[in-house]
One Martini backbone bead per residue (centre of mass of N, CA, C, O) as a GRO file, in nm:
protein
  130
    1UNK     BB    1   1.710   0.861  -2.185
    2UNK     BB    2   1.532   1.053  -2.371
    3UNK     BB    3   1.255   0.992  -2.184
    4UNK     BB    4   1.370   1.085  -1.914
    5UNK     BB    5   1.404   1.408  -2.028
    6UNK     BB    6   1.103   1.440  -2.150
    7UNK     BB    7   1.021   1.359  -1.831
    8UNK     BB    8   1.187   1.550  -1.609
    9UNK     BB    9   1.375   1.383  -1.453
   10UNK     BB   10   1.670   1.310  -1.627
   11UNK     BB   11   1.956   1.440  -1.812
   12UNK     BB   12   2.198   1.232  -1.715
   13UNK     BB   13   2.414   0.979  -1.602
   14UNK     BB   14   2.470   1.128  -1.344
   15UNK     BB   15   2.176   1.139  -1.244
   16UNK     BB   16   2.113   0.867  -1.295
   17UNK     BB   17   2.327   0.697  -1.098
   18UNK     BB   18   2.220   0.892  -0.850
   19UNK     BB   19   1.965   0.759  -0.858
   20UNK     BB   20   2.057   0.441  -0.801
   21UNK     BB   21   2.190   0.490  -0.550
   22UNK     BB   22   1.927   0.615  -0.401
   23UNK     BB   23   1.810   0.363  -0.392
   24UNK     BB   24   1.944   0.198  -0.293
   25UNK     BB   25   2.027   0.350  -0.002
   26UNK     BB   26   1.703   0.294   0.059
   27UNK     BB   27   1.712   0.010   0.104
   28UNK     BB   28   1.997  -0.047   0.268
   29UNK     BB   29   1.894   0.166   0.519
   30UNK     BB   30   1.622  -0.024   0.595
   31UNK     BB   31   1.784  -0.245   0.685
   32UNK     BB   32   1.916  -0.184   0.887
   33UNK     BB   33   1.668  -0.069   1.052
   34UNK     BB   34   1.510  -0.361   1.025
   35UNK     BB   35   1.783  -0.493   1.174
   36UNK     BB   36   2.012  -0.666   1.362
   37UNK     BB   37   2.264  -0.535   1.528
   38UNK     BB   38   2.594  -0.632   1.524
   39UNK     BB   39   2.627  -0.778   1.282
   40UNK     BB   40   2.704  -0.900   0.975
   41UNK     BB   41   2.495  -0.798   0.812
   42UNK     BB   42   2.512  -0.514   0.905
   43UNK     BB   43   2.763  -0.444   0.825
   44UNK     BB   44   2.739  -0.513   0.471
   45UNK     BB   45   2.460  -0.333   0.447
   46UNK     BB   46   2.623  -0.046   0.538
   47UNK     BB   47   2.832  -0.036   0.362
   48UNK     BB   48   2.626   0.003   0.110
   49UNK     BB   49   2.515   0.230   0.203
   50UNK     BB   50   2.733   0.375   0.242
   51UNK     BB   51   2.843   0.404  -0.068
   52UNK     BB   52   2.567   0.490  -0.177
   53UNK     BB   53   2.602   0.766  -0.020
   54UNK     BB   54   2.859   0.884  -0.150
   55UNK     BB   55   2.751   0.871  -0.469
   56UNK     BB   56   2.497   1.056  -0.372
   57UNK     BB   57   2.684   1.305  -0.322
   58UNK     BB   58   2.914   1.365  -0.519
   59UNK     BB   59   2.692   1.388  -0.759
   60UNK     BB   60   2.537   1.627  -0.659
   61UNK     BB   61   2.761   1.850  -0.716
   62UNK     BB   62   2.702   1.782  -1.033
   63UNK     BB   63   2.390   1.915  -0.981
   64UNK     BB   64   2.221   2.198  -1.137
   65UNK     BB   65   1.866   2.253  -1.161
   66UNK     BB   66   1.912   2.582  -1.142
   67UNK     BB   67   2.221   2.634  -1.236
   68UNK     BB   68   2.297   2.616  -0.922
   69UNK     BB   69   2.374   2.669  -0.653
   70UNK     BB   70   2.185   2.503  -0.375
   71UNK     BB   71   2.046   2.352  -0.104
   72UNK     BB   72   2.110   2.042  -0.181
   73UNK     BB   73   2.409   2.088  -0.176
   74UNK     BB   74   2.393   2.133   0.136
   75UNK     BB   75   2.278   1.873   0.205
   76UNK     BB   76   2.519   1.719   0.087
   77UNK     BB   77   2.727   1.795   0.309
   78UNK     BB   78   2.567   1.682   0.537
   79UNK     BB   79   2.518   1.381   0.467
   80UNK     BB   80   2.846   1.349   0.459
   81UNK     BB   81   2.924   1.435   0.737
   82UNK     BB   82   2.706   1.188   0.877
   83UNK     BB   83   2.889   0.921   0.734
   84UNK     BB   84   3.136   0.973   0.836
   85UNK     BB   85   3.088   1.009   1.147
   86UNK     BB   86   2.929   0.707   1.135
   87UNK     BB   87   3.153   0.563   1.065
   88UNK     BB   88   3.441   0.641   1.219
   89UNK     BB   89   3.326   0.547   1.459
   90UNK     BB   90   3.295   0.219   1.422
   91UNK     BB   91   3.611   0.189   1.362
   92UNK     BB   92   3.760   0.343   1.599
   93UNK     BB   93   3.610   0.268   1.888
   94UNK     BB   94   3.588   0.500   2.105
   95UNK     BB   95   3.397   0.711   2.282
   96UNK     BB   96   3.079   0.679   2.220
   97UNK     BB   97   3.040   0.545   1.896
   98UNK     BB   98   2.740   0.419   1.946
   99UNK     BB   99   2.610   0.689   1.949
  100UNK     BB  100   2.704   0.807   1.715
  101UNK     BB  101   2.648   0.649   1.518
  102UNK     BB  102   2.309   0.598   1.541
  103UNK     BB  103   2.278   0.926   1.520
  104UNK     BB  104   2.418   0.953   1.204
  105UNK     BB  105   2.269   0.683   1.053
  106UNK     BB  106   1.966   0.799   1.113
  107UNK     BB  107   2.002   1.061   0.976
  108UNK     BB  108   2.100   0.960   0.675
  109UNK     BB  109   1.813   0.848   0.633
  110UNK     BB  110   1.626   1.036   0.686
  111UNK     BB  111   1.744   1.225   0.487
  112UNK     BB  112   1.677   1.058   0.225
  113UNK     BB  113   1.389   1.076   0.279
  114UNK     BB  114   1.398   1.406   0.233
  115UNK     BB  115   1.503   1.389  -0.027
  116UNK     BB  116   1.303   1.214  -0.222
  117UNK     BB  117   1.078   1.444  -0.155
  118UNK     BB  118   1.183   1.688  -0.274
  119UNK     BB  119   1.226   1.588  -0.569
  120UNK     BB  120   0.931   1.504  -0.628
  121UNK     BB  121   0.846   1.760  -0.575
  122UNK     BB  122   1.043   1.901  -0.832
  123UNK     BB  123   0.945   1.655  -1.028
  124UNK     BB  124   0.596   1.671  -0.986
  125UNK     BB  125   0.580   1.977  -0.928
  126UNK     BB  126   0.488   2.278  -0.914
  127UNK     BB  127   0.671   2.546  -0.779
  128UNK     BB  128   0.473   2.704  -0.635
  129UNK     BB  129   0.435   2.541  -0.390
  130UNK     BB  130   0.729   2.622  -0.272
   0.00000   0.00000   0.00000
C-alpha cells in the first residue's frame, strides 16, 4: 500500500477497495455490453456489474481527492441513480421496463468509462492542463 501512496494512485484501503470495484465493474459492465441480452449470462454477470458499482458508488462519496466534496461526488450520485432505476425497471417489468432498463444501464457503463478517464486524468497528469 505504502508503494501506491508513493506513486500517487491510492491513498486509502477505501481507495484500494474503490479502485478493484470499479476494475471489476469496467469488466463485467463490457461483457453485459458485448453479449446477448436477456440470457442467464446476462443476468449473472449484470448482477455482479450492478453490485461494483454500488461499492464504487458508495466508496466514492467517502474519497475526497481535493479536500471536499467535488464534481466526482456529484457524478457518483448521478451513476448510482442510473443504476438504481436500470436494475429497479428490470426487476419490476412495468410498461416500458425495457427501454428504460437499456437506456440508463448503458449511460452507467458510458458513465464508468467516462469516470477512469477523467482518474487517469488526475492522477497521471499535471492539472493544469484540466
Amino acid at each position: 500500500m505504502e508503494v501506491l501512496k508513493e506513486l500517487h494512485i491510492i491513498h486509502s484501503f477505501t481507495g484500494l477497495f474503490h479502485t478493484i470495484s470499479a476494475i471489476l465493474a469496467m469488466i463485467f459492465g463490457t461483457l453485459v455490453l458485448l453479449n446477448p441480452k436477456g440470457t442467464k449470462k446476462h443476468k449473472t454477470v449484470g448482477y455482479i456489474y450492478f453490485i461494483n458499482m454500488v461499492i464504487v458508488n458508495l466508496t466514492a462519496f467517502s474519497i475526497f481527492n481535493f479536500g471536499r466534496i467535488s464534481m466526482f461526488h456529484f457524478f457518483a450520485a448521478v451513476s448510482l441513480t442510473s443504476i438504481m432505476i436500470g436494475i429497479i425497471s428490470s426487476v419490476r417489468k412495468k410498461k416500458h421496463w425495457l427501454k428504460q432498463h437499456f437506456y440508463y444501464m448503458n449511460w452507467s457503463v458510458v458513465g464508468l468509462y467516462c469516470a477512469f478517464w477523467a482518474e487517469v486524468g488526475v492522477r497521471f497528469f499535471d492539472m493544469k492542463y484540466f
